[in-house]
LUMRO-506248 format. One line per 2 residues: number of its first residue (from 1); their letters; for each residue x, y, z of C-alpha. Coordinates in steps of 0.2 Angstrom, whole numbers, plus 2048, in hexadecimal, padded with zeros to 3 digits. Layout:
BEGIN
NUM) A) X:Y:Z ~ ...
***
This chain:
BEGIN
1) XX) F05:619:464 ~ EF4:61B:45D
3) XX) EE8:60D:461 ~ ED9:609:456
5) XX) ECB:5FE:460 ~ EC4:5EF:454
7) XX) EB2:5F8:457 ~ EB8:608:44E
9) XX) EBB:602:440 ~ EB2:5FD:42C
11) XX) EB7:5EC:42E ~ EAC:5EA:43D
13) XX) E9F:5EF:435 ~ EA3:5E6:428
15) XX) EA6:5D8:435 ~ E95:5DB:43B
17) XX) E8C:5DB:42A ~ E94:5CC:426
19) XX) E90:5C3:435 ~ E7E:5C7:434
21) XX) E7B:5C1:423 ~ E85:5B0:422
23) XX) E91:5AE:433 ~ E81:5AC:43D
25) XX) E7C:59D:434 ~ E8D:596:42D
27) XX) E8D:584:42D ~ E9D:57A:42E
29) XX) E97:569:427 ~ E8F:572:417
31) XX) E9F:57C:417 ~ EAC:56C:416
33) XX) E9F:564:409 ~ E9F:574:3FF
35) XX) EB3:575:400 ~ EBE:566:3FC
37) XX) ED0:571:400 ~ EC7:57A:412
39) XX) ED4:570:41C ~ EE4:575:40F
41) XX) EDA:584:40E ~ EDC:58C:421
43) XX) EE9:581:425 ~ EF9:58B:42D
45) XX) F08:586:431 ~ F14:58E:43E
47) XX) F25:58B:445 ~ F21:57C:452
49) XX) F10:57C:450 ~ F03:577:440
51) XX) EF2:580:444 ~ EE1:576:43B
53) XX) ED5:585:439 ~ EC9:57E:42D
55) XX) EBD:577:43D ~ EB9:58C:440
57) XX) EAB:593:43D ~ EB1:59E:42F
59) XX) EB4:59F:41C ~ EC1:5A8:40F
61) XX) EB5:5B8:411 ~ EB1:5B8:424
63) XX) EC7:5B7:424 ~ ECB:5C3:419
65) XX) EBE:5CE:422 ~ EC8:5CB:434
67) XX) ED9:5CC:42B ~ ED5:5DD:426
69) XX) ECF:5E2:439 ~ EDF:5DF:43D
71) XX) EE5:5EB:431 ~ EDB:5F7:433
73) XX) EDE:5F7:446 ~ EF2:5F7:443
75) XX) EF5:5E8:448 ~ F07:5E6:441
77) XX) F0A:5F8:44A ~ F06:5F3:459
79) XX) F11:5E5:458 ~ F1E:5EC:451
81) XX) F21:5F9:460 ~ F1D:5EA:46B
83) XX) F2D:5E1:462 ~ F36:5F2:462
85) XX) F36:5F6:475 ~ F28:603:475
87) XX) F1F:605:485 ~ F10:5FE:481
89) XX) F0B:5FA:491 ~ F03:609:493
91) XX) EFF:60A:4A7 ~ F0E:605:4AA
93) XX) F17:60D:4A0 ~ F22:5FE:49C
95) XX) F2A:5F6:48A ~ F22:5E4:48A
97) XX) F32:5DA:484 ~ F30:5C8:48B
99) XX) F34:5C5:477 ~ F46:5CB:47C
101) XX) F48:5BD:48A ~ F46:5AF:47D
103) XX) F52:5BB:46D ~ F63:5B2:469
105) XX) F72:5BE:46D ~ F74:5C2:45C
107) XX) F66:5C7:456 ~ F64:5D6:449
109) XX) F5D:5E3:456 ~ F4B:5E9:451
111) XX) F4F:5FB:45C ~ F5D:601:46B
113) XX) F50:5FB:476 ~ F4E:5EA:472
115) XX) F61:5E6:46E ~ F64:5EE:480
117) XX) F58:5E3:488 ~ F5E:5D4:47F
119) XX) F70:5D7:485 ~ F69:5D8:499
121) XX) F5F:5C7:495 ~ F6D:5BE:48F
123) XX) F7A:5C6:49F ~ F6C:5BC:4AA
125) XX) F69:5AD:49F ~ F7A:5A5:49F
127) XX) F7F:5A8:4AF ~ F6C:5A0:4B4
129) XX) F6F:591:4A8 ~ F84:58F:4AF
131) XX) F7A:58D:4C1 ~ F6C:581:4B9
133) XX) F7B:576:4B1 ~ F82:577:4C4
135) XX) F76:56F:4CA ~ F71:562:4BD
137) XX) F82:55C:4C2 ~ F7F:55A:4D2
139) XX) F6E:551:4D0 ~ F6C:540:4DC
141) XX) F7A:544:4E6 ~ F79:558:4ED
143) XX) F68:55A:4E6 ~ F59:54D:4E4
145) XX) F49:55B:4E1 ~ F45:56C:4DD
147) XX) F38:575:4E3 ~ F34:583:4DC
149) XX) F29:591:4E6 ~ F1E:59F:4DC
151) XX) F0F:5A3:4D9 ~ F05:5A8:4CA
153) XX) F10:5AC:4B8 ~ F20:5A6:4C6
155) XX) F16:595:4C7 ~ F0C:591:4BB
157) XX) F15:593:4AB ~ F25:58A:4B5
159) XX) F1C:57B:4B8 ~ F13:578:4A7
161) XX) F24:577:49F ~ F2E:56E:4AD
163) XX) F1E:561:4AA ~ F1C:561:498
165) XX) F2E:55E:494 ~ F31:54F:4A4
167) XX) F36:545:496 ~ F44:552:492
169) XX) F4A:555:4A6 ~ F59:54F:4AF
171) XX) F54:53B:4B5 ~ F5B:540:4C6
173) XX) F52:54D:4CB ~ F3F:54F:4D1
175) XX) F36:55F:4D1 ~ F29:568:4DC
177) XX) F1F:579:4DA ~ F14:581:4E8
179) XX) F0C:58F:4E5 ~ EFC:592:4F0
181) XX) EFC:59A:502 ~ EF5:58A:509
183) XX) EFE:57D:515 ~ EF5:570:50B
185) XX) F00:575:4FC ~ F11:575:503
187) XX) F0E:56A:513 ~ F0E:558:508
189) XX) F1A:55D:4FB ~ F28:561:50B
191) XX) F23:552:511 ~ F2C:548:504
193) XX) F3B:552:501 ~ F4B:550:50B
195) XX) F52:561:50E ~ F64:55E:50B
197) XX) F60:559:4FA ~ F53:566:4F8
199) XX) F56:575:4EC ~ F48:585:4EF
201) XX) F45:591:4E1 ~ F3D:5A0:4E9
203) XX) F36:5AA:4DB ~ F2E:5BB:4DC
205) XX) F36:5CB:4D4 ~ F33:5D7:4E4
207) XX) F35:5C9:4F1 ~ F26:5CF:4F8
209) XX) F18:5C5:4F1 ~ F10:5C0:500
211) XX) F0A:5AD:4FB ~ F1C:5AA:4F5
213) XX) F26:5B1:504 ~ F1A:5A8:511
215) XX) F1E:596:508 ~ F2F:59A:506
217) XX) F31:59E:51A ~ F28:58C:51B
219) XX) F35:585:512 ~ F43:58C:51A
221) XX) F3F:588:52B ~ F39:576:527
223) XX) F4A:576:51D ~ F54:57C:52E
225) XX) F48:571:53B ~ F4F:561:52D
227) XX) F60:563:530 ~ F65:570:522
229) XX) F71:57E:525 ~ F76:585:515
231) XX) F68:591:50F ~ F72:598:504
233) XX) F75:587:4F9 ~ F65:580:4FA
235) XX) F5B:591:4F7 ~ F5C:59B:4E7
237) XX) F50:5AB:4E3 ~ F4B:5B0:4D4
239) XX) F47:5C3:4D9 ~ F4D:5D4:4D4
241) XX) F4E:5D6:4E9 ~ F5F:5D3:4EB
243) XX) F60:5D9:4FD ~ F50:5D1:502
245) XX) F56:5C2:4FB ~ F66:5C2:508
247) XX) F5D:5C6:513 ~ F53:5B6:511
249) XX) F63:5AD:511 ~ F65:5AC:4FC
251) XX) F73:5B0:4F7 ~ F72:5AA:4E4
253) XX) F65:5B7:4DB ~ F60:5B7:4C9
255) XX) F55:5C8:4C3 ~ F4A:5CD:4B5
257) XX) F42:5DB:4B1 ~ F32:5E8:4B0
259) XX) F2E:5E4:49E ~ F2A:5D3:4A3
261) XX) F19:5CE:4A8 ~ F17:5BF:4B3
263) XX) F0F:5B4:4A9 ~ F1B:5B7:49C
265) XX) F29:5B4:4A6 ~ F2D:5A1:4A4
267) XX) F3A:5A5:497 ~ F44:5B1:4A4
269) XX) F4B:5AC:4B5 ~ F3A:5A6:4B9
271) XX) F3D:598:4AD ~ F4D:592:4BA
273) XX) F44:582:4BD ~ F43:57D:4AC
275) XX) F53:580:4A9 ~ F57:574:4B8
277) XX) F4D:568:4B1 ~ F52:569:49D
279) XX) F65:570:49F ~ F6B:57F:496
281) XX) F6A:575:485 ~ F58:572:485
283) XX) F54:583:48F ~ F5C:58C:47E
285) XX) F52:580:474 ~ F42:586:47C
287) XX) F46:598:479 ~ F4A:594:466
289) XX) F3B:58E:467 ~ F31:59E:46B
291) XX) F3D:5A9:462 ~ F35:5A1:451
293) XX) F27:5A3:456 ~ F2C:5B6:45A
295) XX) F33:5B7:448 ~ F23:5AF:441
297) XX) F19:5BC:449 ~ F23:5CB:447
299) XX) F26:5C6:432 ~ F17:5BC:42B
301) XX) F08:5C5:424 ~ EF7:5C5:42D
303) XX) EEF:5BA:421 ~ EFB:5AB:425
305) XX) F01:5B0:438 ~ EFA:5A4:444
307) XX) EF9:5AD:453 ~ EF1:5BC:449
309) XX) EE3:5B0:43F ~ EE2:5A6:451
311) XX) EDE:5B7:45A ~ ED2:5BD:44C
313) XX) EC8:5AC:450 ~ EC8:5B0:460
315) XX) EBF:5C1:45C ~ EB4:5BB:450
317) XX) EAD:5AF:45E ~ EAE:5B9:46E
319) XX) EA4:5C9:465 ~ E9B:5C4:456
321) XX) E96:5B2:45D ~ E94:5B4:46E
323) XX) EA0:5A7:474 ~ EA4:5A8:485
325) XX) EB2:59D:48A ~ EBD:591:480
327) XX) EC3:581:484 ~ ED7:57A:483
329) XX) ED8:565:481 ~ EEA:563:47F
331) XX) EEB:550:47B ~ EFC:54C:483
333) XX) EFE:549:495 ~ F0E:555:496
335) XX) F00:564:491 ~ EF7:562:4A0
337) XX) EFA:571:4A9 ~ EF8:57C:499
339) XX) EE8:580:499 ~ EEC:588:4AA
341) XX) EFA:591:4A4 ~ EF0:596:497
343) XX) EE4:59E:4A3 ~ EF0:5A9:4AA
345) XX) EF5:5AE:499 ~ EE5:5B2:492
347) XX) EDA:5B8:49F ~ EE6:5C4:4AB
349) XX) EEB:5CC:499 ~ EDB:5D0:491
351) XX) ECC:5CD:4A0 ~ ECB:5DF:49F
353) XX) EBE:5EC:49C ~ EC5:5FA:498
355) XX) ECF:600:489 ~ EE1:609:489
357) XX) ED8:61C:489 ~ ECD:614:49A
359) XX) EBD:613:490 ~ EB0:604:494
361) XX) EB1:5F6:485 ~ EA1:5F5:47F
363) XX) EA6:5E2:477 ~ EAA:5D3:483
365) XX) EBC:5D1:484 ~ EC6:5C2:48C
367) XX) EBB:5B1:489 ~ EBD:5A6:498
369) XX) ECB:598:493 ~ ECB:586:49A
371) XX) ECD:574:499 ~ ED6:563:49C
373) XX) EE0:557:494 ~ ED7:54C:488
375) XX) ED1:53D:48B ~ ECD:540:49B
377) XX) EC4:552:496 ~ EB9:546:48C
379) XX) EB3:53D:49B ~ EAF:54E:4A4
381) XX) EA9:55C:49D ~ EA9:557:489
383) XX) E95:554:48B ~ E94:564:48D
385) XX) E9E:56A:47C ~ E95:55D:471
387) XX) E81:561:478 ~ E83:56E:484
389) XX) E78:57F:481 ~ E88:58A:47F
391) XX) E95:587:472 ~ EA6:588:478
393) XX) EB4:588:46A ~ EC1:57A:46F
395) XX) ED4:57C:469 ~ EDB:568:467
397) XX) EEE:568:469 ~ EF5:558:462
399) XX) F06:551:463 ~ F0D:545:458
401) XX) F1A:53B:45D ~ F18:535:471
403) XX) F27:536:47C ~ F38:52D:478
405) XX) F34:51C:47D ~ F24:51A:479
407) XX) F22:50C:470 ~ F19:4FB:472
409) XX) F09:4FE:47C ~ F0D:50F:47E
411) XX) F0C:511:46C ~ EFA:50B:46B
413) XX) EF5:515:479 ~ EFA:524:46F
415) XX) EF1:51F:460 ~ EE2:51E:469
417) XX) EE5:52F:471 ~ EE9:535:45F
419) XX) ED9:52E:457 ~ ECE:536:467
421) XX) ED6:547:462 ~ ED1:544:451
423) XX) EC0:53E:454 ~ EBA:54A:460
425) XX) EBD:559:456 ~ EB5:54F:449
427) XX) EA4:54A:453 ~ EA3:55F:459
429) XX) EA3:563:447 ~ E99:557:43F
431) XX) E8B:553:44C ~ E7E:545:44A
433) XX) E6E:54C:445 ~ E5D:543:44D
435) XX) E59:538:43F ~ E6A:531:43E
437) XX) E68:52C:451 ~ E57:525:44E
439) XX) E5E:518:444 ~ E68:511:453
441) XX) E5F:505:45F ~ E5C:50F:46D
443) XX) E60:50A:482 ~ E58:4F7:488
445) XX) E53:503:495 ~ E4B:511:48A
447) XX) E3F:506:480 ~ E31:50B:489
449) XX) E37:520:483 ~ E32:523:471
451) XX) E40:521:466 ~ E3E:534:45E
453) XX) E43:53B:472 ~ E50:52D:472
455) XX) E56:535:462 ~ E57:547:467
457) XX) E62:541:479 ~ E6C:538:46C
459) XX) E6E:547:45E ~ E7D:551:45E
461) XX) E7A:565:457 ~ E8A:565:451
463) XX) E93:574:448 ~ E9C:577:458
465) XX) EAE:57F:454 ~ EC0:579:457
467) XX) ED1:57C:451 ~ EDF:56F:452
469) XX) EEF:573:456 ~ EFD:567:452
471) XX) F0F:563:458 ~ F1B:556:452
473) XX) F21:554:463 ~ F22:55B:473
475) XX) F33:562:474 ~ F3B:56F:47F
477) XX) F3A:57A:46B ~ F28:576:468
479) XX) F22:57A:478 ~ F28:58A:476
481) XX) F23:58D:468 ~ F11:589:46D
483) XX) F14:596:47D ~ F19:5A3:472
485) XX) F09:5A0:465 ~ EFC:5A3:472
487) XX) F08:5B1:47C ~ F08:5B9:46B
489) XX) EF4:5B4:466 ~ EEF:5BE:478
491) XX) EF7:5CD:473 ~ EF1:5CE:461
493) XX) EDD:5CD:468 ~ EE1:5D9:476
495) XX) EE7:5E6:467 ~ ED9:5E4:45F
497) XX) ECD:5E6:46D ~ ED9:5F4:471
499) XX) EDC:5F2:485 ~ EED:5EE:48D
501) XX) EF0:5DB:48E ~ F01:5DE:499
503) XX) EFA:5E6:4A9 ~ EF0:5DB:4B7
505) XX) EE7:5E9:4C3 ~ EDA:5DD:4C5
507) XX) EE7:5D2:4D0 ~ EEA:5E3:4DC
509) XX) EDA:5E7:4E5 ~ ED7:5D6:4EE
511) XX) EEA:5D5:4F3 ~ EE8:5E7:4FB
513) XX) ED7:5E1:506 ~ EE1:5D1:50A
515) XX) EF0:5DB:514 ~ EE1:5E5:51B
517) XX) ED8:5D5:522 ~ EE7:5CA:528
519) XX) EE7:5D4:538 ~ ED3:5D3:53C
521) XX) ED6:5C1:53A ~ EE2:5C2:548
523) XX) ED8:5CE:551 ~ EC6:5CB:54E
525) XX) EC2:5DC:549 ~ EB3:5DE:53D
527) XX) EB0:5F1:53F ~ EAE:5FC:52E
529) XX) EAC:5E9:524 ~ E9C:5E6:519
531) XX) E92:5D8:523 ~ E96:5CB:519
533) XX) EA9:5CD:519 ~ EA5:5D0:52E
535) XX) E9A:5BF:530 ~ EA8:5B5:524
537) XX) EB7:5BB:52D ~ EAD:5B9:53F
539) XX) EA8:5A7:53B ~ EB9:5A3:532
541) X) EC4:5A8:543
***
């Protein structure tokens, strides 16, 4: 289909204009005295998910101005083929349908494609989720932990959720991911296991990612050298490599497919642990979860569709304001691992720099995406965000309700974590201007410092942008609808910058020169290598 880059159109020009004459200088304080309703006013609500816009730098003009971007560039088209099966992967020539892996069996098909696809999903998912409910049951007798082996989309997006939802998994069972081709990543989690009670996930598509076959061997003979015997109970592959898999010793296999990307994959066979830790009730829940989020995408309109308005904020910062990077403080525990997740999300689908026809961007692209859980962000790197030179949008995520029983002390903790939230969000926008801080008494130890260079350390700029992002809970449906948001918000900014957010080449090259090296570290051999890779490798044998 036909693409239209957001730099080819009227409305960034307009976008530009626009910028130039008032974005430049927008001011959020005089922008919330001006408008007692801003909060009502770019408020949105989503299944799962309330989004607080009204801390952006933005107004009813400057999101009109991006809503018609997006329909100028076809935005709704795009999406629509996406929903419909269309190989949109372009260099790939692959559908992108991880929308399908989360679709109830008896949805109204969108296209043949897409009501095939969801037909194969579901002739994997219940056989997957029969074998989850298997195990559950045998939880504290035949099985104690679960370790899961992965790497990358099979690692990180397993883990966030089993963590997120521990209030949610079985009581009886532990769990365990290992991912990096280090000793000092799977050597103390062994340690601890007991390998008759031990269940191994292996998860890769091809059984041939090297990181995940080299820990997975680990595991097997430090399950044999323990006293195991029965591969074939203990070790389950999540892999499309059926015969490699037996020849591992797995004999219980669950596929997926082409059209789904690795970091999307948590909702497919990938997602095995999850549904080990949750059961199948709560697995289904998750997928409901992201299947209104699906619906809200594919049906709102662009003015009030929060993963398009979150994308076109997102545009707006990275190539008008020259935001580089943006920060995730999810303030709930659970969230902890998100941010990470949402690295792999973000920048493996649009860290690129060319568009679908293989011309140079001339706009940034991907802004680098961090963070930590709050508090403990705002112990660490928050001095930076409040009076640091760059300004670096934060996204809040804030949960309501604290786990089932929460109360008592716990209660108040969460209060306080609540009003943190509140007041961080609060302090970026508003700032403290240097005449404000003059007024407080400065240090004991300062007294002999003016008190006018007391008050500029003291001053905060302010003006500094955030978006709040609300949950009622953390629950196996909220989470996924959260996942399912930024899956869709990615997409909806790659569109518009017109590249391909579902291939990863980037991840190729340095695989490729790894296989090449493996043997000069065994060998020594430095001939036809740069100097440095020569000297490195030389000093590292």
């Amino acid at each position: 289909m036909s693409v239209v880059r957001c730099d080819q159109t009227d409305a960034w020009k307009a976008l530009q204009a626009h910028y130039d004459a008032s974005g430049r200088q927008f001011d959020l304080r005089a922008a919330f005295a001006s408008d007692a309703g801003r909060f009502d006013h770019f408020a949105i609500e989503a299944p799962g998910v309330f989004a607080d816009l009204s801390k952006n730098r933005w107004d009813a003009s400057t999101r009109a101005l991006l809503t018609g971007l997006a329909a100028e560039c076809g935005l709704e088209a795009r999406r629509d083929a996406m929903f419909a099966g269309e190989p949109i992967n372009l260099t790939e020539g692959r559908a992108v349908l991880h929308t399908a892996l989360r679709a109830p069996s008896n949805a109204p098909p969108v296209s043949a494609v897409t009501d095939a696809a969801i037909g194969e999903v579901h002739s994997v998912l219940d056989p997957l989720l029969a074998y989850a409910e298997r195990v559950r049951a045998q939880a504290g007798t035949q099985f104690t932990d679960v370790l899961n082996i992965g790497i990358g989309g099979s690692d990180l997006g397993p883990q966030m959720a089993v963590i997120a939802l521990q209030e949610f998994a079985h009581p009886q069972l532990r769990f365990h991911f290992v991912s990096n081709v280090d000793g000092h990543d799977i050597a103390p989690v062994l340690a601890r296991l007991d390998a008759n009670k031990t269940l191994v996930i292996v998860a890769s598509k091809t059984f041939t990612t090297q990181e995940t076959l080299a820990n997975a061997n680990v595991a097997r003979e430090w399950f044999t050298a323990n006293g195991g015997t029965d591969v074939a109970t203990h070790f389950v592959g999540v892999t499309t490599n059926i015969e490699a898999a037996a020849k591992f010793g797995i004999t219980t296999t669950f596929g997926f497919w082409d059209w789904v990307g690795g970091r999307y994959s948590l909702w497919s066979a990938i997602g095995l642990s999850i549904a080990i830790a949750i059961g199948a009730d709560g697995f289904k829940e998750f997928l409901a979860g992201a299947h209104a989020m699906d619906e809200h995408f594919r049906t709102a309109p662009l003015a009030r569709n929060l993963p398009v308005q979150l994308a076109l904020i997102d545009v707006w910062y990275r190539n008008f304001h020259g935001f580089t990077s943006r920060s995730v403080a999810p303030y709930h525990q659970g969230l902890k691992r998100f941010p990470a997740y949402l690295q792999q999300l973000e920048m493996e689908s649009n860290g690129k720099r060319v568009d679908v026809d293989g011309r140079a961007v001339p706009f940034a692209t991907s802004p680098v995406v961090w963070g930590e859980p709050g508090t403990n962000g705002q112990h660490a790197y928050f001095q930076m965000l409040h009076q640091g030179t760059d300004v670096v949008p934060v996204e809040f995520i804030a949960v309501k309700r604290p786990a089932a029983g929460h109360d008592g002390a716990y209660a108040d903790l969460h209060v306080k974590l609540l009003a943190n939230c509140l007041a961080q969000s609060q302090a970026l926008m508003q700032g403290k201007a240097p005449a404000e801080a003059a007024q407080e008494s400065p240090p004991t130890a300062s007294r002999t410092i003016a008190r006018e260079v007391i008050a500029e350390h003291r001053a905060f700029p302010g003006n500094r942008p955030s978006t709040t992002l609300v949950l009622d809970a953390l629950t196996p449906r909220t989470l996924g609808s959260l996942i399912a948001l930024y899956e869709h918000r990615v997409f909806c900014s790659g569109a518009l910058w017109g590249i391909n957010s579902f291939d990863q080449w980037g991840v190729e090259l340095g695989k490729a020169l790894c296989n090449a090296l493996l043997p000069r570290l065994a060998s020594g051999a430095t001939d036809g290598l740069d100097s440095s890779t020569a000297g490195l490798l030389t000093r590292l044998k």
